[in-house]
C-alpha positions in Angstrom: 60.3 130.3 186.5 58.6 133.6 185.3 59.6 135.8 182.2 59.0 138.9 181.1 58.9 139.1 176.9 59.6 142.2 175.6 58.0 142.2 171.9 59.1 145.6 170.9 60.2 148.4 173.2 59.8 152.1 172.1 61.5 155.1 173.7 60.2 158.8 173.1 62.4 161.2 174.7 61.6 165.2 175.4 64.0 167.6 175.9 67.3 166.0 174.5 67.9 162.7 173.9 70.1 160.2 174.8 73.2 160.1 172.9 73.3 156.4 172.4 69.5 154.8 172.7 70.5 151.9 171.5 73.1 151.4 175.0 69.9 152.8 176.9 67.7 149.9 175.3 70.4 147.2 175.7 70.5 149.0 179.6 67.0 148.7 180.2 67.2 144.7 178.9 70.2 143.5 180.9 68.3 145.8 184.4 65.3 143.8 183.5 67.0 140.3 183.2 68.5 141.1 186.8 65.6 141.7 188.2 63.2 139.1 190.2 60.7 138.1 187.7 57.0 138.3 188.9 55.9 135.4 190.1 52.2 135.8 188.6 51.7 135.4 185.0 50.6 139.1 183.2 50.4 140.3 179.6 50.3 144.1 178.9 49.0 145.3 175.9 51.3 148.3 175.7 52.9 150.0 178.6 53.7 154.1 178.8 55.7 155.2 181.5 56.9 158.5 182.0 60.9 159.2 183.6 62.8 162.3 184.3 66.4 162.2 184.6 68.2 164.6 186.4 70.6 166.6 185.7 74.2 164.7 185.2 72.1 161.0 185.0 73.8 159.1 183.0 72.5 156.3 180.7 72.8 153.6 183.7 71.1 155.6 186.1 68.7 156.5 183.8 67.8 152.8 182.4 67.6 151.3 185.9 64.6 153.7 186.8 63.4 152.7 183.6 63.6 149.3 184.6 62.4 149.7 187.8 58.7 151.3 186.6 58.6 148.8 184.2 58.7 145.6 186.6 56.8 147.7 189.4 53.9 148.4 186.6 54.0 144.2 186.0 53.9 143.7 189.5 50.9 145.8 190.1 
C-alpha cells in the first residue's frame, strides 16, 4: 500500500485568512488520508500550489480543493 508523508505543510493565505488554520490543516490531512494513494512511489522536494476560494467557501470546501491539487500534483 502507498503513503503519502507529509513532513511539514505551510499555508500562505492572501486576502484574508482562514479563521481557524489549524481546522484547515487538520482538513487538508483527514481529505488526504481519504483519498486513493498513488500507486507509484514519488518524493517532492517542496510543493506550491495556488487555490482561490469563492466567495461563502467554507473551510471544508476549501481544504478538499486543497487536497485535491495536492494528490493530482503527486499523480502527475
Amino acid at each position: 500500500m502507498a503513503e503519502v508523508a507529509i513532513g511539514r505543510l505551510t499555508l500562505k493565505f492572501s486576502g484574508a485568512a482562514p479563521a481557524h488554520p489549524e481546522r484547515l490543516a487538520t482538513l487538508i490531512a483527514q481529505a488526504l488520508a481519504q483519498a486513493p494513494t498513488p500507486a507509484v512511489a514519488r518524493e517532492l522536494g517542496a510543493m506550491a500550489l495556488t487555490v482561490a476560494a469563492a466567495p461563502g467557501d467554507d473551510d471544508a470546501a476549501i481544504a478538499a480543493r486543497i487536497a485535491a491539487q495536492m494528490l493530482a500534483r503527486l499523480r502527475s
